[in-house]
C-alpha positions in Angstrom: 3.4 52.2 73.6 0.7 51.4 71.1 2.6 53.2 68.3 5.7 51.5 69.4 3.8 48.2 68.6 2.4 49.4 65.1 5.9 50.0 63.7 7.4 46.7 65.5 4.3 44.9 63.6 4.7 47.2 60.4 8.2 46.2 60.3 7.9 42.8 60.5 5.6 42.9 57.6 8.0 44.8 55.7 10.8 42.0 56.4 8.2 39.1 55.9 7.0 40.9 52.2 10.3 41.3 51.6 11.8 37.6 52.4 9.2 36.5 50.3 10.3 38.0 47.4 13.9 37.2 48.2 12.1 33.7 48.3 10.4 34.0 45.1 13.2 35.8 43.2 14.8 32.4 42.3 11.5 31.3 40.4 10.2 34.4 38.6 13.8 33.9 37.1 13.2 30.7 36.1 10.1 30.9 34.4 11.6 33.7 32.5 13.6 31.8 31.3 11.5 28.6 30.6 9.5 31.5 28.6 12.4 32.9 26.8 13.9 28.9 26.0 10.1 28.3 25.3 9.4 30.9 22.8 12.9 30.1 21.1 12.1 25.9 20.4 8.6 27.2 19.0 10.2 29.8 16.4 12.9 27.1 15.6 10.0 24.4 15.3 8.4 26.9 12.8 11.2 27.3 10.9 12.1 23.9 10.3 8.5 23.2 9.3 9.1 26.1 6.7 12.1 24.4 5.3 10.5 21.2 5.1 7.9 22.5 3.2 9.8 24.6 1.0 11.5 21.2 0.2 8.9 19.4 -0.2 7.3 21.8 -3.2 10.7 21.8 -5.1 10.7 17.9 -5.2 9.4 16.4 -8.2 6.0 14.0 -8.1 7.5 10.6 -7.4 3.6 9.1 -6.9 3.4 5.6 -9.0 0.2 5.5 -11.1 -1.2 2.3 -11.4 -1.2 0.4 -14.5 -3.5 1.6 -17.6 -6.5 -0.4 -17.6 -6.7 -2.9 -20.8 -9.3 -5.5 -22.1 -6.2 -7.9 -23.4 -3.4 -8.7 -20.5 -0.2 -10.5 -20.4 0.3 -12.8 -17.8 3.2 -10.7 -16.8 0.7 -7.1 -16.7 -1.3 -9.4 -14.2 1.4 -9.7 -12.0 2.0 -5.9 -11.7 -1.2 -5.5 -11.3 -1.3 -7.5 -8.1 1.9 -6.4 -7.1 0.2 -2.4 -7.3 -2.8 -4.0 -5.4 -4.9 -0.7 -5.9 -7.8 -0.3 -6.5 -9.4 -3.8 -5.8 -9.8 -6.1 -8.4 -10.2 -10.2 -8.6 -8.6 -12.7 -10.5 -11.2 -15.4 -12.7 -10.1 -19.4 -13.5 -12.8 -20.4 -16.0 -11.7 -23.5 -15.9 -13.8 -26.5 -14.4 -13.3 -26.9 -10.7 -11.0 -30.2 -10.8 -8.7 -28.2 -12.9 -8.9 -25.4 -10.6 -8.2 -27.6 -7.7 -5.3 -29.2 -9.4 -3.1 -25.7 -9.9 -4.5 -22.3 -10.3 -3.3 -18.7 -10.0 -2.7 -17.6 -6.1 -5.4 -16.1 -4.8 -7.7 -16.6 -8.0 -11.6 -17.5 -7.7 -12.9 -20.8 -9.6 -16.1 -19.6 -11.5 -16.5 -22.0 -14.4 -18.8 -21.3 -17.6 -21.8 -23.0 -16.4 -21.9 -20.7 -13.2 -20.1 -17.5 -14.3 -22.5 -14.6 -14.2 -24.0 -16.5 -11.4 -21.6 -16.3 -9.2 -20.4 -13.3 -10.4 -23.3 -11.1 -9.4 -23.7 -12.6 -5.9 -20.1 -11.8 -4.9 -18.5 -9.1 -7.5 -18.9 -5.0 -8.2 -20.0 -4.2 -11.4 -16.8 -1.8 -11.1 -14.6 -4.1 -10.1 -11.3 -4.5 -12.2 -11.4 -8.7 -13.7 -8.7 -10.3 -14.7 -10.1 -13.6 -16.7 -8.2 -16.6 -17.7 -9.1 -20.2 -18.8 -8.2 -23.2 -20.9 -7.7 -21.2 -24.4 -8.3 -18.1 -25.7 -12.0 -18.8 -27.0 -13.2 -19.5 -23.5 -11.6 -16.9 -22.0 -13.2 -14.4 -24.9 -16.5 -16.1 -23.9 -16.4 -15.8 -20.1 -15.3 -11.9 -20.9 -18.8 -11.4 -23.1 -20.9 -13.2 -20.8 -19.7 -10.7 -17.7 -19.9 -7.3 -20.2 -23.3 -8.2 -21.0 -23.6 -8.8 -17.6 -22.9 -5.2 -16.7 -19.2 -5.6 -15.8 -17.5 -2.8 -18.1 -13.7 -3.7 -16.5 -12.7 -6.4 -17.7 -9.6 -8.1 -18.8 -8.4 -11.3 -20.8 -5.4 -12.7 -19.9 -3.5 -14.2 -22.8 -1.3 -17.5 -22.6 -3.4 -18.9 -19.3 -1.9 -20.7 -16.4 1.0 -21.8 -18.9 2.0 -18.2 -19.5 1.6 -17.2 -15.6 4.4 -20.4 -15.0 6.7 -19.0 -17.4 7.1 -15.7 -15.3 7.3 -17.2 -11.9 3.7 -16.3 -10.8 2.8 -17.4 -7.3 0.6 -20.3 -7.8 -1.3 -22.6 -5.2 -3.6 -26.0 -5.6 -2.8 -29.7 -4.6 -0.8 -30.3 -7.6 1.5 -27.3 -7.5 5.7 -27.4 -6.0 5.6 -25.6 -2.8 9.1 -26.1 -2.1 10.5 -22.7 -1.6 13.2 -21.7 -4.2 16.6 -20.4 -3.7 15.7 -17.1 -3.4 13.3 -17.7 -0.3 17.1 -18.3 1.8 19.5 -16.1 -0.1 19.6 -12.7 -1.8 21.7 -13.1 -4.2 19.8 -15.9 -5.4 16.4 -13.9 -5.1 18.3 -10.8 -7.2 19.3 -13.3 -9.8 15.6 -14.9 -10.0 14.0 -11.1 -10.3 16.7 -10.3 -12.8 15.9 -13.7 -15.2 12.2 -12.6 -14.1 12.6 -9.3 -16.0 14.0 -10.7 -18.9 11.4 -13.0 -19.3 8.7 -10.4 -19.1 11.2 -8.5 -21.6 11.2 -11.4 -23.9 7.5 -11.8 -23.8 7.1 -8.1 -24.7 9.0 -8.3 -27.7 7.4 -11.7 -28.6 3.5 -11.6 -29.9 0.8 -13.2 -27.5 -0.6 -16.9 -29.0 
């Protein structure tokens, strides 16, 4: 009777082992084939990272360098400047402060004559890239020598002053200047007309020599 038992108890662990693979079966085949579907997105994510780079070092250097630095600026040079941004630099009105207040560069900082190096040396790097511009040429050239001797070695005149900044369009801010937006500020076609005259001017201004 006892051994009777045993194989009733043996056999129902038999059918019990074996109902739970029957059980299982339906998972081990799925995670087969998560492994399989798996290991085939990471070989095709490996390739396409291969093509990628393989494109990438047959492409040419399209990085913009930033203008060359020079001691004597066009207004127009100024503008690229700003429009590259990089690295930092600051933008100088000479000029007395109820001039400045009146209409001045965008973004420029008043530090007249009297107050330059001043001024200068509480808020400015010694490596920071200047951009200068005044009343005339002679007290722009004087500002300039005042900050070299001062220590600042980058430093740029910009010819023509605010006059010359108008001529191209530069943004400009100050109680006296015309902040009605123009044409351009509504309608494309009107902006790509204003950046083509734009060019031309700075074309123009090229050709002609500075005053």
């Amino acid at each position: 009777m006892d051994n009777a038992q045993q194989n009733v108890e043996h056999a129902g662990e038999k059918v019990a082992e074996g109902t739970k693979d029957v059980m299982n079966a339906p998972y081990r085949e799925g995670q087969k084939v998560l492994d399989e579907v798996s290991g085939k997105l990471d070989e095709a994510q490996l390739r396409e990272q291969d093509v990628i780079a393989r494109a990438k070092d047959k492409l040419p250097n399209i990085t913009p360098t930033p203008p060359k630095f020079k001691t004597q600026v066009a207004a127009y040079e100024v503008k690229a400047r700003l429009q590259w941004g990089e690295p930092a630099l600051t933008i100088i009105d000479v000029r007395d402060r109820e001039t400045f207040n009146e209409a001045h560069i965008m973004g420029a900082e008043c530090m007249p004559l009297d107050s330059l190096q001043q001024i200068a040396e509480e808020s400015l790097s010694p490596t920071r890239d200047l951009y200068i511009y005044g009343e005339n040429s002679e007290q722009v050239s004087r500002a300039a020598s005042i900050l070299r001797q001062a220590g600042y070695q980058r430093v740029a005149e910009m010819q023509g002053g605010i006059d010359a900044w108008k001529r191209i369009n530069g943004a400009m801010e100050g109680f006296g200047t015309n902040l009605v937006p123009s044409p351009g500020a509504y309608n494309v076609f009107s902006r790509l007309k204003e950046f083509a005259e734009e060019k031309a001017r700075e074309r123009e201004l090229k050709r002609s020599p500075q005053k």
